[in-house]
C-alpha positions, -999 to 999 in steps of 0.1 A, spaced: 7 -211 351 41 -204 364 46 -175 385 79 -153 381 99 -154 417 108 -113 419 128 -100 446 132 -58 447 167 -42 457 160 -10 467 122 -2 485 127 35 474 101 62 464 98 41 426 94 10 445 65 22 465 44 35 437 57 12 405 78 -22 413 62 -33 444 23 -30 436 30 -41 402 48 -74 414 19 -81 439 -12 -70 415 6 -89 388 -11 -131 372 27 -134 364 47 -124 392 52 -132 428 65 -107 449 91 -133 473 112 -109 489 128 -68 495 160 -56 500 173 -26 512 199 -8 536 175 14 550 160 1 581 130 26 582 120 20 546 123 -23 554 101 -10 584 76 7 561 71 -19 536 65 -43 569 41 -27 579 25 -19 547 27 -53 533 16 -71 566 -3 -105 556 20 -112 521 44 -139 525 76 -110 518 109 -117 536 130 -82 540 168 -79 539 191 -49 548 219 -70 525 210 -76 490 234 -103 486 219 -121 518 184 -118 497 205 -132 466 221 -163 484 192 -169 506 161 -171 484 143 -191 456 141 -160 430 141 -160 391 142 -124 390 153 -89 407 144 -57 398 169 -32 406 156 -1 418 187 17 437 209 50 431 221 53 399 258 47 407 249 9 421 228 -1 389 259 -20 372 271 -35 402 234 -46 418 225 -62 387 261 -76 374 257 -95 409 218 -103 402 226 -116 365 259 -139 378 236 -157 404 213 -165 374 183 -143 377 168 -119 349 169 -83 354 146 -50 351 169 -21 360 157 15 363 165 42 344 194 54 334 207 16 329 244 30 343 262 56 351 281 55 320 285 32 284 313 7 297 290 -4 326 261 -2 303 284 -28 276 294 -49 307 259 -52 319 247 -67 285 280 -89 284 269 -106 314 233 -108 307 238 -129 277 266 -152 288 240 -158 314 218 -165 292 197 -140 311 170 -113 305 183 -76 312 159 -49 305 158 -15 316 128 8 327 123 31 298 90 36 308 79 61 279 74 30 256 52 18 277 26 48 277 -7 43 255 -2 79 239 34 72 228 25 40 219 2 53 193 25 80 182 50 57 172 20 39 152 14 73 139 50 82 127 51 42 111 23 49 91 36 75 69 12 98 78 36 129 87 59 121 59 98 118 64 103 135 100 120 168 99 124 184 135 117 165 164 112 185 200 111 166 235 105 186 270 102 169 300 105 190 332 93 195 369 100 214 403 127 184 410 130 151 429 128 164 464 87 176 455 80 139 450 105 112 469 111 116 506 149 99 503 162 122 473 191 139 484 211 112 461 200 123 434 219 158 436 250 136 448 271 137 420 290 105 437 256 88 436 238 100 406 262 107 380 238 126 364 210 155 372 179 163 355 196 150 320 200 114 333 167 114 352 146 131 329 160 136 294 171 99 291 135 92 291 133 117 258 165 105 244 151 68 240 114 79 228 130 99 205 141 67 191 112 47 198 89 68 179 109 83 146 127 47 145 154 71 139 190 69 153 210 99 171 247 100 156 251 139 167 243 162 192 258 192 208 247 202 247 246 225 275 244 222 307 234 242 341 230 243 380 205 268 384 189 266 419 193 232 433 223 228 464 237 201 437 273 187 420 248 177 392 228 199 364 192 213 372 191 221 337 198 202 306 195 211 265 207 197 235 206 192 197 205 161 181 210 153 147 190 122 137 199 96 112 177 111 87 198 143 88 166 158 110 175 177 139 159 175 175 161 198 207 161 181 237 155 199 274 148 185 303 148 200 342 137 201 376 134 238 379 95 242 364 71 252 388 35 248 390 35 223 368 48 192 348 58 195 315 61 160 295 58 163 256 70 157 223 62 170 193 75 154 157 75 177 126 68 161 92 69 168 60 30 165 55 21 175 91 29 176 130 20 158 158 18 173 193 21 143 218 12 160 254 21 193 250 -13 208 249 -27 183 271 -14 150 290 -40 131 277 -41 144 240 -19 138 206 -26 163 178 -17 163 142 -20 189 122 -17 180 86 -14 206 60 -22 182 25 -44 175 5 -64 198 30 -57 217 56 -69 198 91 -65 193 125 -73 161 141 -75 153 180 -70 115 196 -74 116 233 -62 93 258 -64 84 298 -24 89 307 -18 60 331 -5 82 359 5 113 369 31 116 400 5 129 421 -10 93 419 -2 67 450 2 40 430 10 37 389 -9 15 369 17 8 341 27 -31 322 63 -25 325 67 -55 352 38 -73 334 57 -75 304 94 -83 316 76 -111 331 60 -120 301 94 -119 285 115 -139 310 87 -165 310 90 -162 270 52 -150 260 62 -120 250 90 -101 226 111 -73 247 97 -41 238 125 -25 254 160 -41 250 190 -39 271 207 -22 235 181 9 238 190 14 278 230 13 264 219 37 236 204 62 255 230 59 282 256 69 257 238 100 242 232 109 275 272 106 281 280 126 250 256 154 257 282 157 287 311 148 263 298 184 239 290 207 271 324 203 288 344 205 250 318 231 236 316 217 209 297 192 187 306 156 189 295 126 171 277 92 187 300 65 180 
């Protein structure tokens, strides 16, 4: 069988524990090549990665010229996303770009443009679709059991970037990140949301803080959403919770609710109230917690799948431009104060 070529821009903190052991570990990936401007991280993987046949560049565009790839997957600041993969998708190689997909809804739209004149797979790393527990949520949700969704609630906070990746002063760089804990964090909540009502945000009204972090970008981010259905959702995400990690969402039916996470990481709940009262438990191994060196997740699995075409996209390039734009007009309502529509 055919291995996938992979080269990784960007040997960062998510490159360490997700892209690169995935690629390696991987029947449908071969892991050709790394590029990044930081000497000391090339340096690290060197040395880590001593024995594989992995050629290192401090220029991406050497790495893009230079070698026999099919595919990069771009794992840089936020701000270089459009322009790192734009470059990747024009040379002719398929795409997994990390979360957010851009910094804003025109790179996002330009991103896609390219990607299919290219003829080209673009994906983006909503990694939330990939975990077992939302995965069976979703199943849950489909299945009618809850009823027509009411009231959705999504959490997903922490102590902030600097407790986990050694290079993450970007990330309170407005210049660099565009967005704080909203765009790290609650983009993961704003496409699950999605994923597992199969309900579409056209609303929302948000708020926004800096709270305790030396930042230009929020430490604290809440919003409602008003769903397709007419249901509403609260959204908050931050990186000002100590002692723990909170990572949950909970859907309210009209026949019952489901906690996913929120009493336990490895737990879903439901709670039905009809035709008798019960309360049922489904318990699941997460795949990784960010204490773990190394995370066990398909995600690079599966975009290989899908470039090599075994395998139906379970997260589109369209989702990553969705929840790129609610993110954006969660902005768009805290600055006006006001409600505003998803167009």
């Amino acid at each position: 069988m055919r291995k996938l070529k992979v080269g990784v821009v960007g040997a960062g903190k998510i490159s360490e524990v997700l892209h690169i052991p995935n690629t390696i570990l991987s029947e449908y990936t071969e892991l050709v090549a790394i590029a990044d401007p930081s000497v000391q991280r090339l340096e690290y993987f060197k040395k880590k990665l001593e024995g594989q046949k992995v050629r290192f560049y401090e220029d991406y565009q050497q790495m893009l010229e230079k070698e026999e790839i099919d595919s990069v997957i771009v794992a840089v600041p936020n701000a270089l996303h459009a322009k790192v993969s734009i470059a990747a998708l024009e040379k002719g190689k398929n795409v997994l770009v990390e979360k957010p997909m851009a910094t804003n809804s025109e790179e996002a739209s330009r991103m896609i443009e390219v990607a299919k004149k290219n003829k080209k797979v673009l994906m983006v790393n909503q990694s939330q679709r990939f975990f077992p527990h939302h995965i069976k949520a979703r199943e849950i949700v489909q299945s009618g059991l809850l009823g027509e969704i009411r009231l959705v609630k999504t959490m997903f906070g922490h102590a902030g970037p600097e407790n986990w990746s050694p290079n993450a002063a970007w990330f309170f760089d407005k210049d660099i990140a565009m967005f704080g804990a909203l765009g790290d964090l609650g983009v993961h909540k704003v496409d699950l949301i999605r994923y597992i009502t199969n309900l579409e945000i056209v609303e929302c009204a948000g708020f926004l803080a800096t709270l305790e972090k030396r930042a230009t970008v929020e430490d604290v981010a809440s919003a409602v959403l008003k769903l397709s259905n007419f249901a509403l959702a609260t959204l908050d995400s931050n990186w000002i919770t100590k002692g723990l990690e909170e990572n949950y969402i909970v859907v309210y039916g009209e026949k019952g609710t489901m906690k996913v996470g929120q009493t336990d990481p490895t737990r879903i709940d439901i709670y039905l109230e009809k035709p008798v009262r019960m309360h049922g438990e489904i318990v699941l191994k997460p795949l990784f917690t960010n204490e773990d060196p190394y995370w066990k997740m398909p995600v690079v699995d599966h975009f290989a799948k899908v470039c090599l075409g075994l395998e139906e996209p379970i997260v589109k390039a369209e989702d990553g431009y969705i929840a790129v734009k609610v993110v954006e007009k969660i902005f768009e309502s805290a600055k006006k104060g006001q409600a505003v529509k998803i167009v």
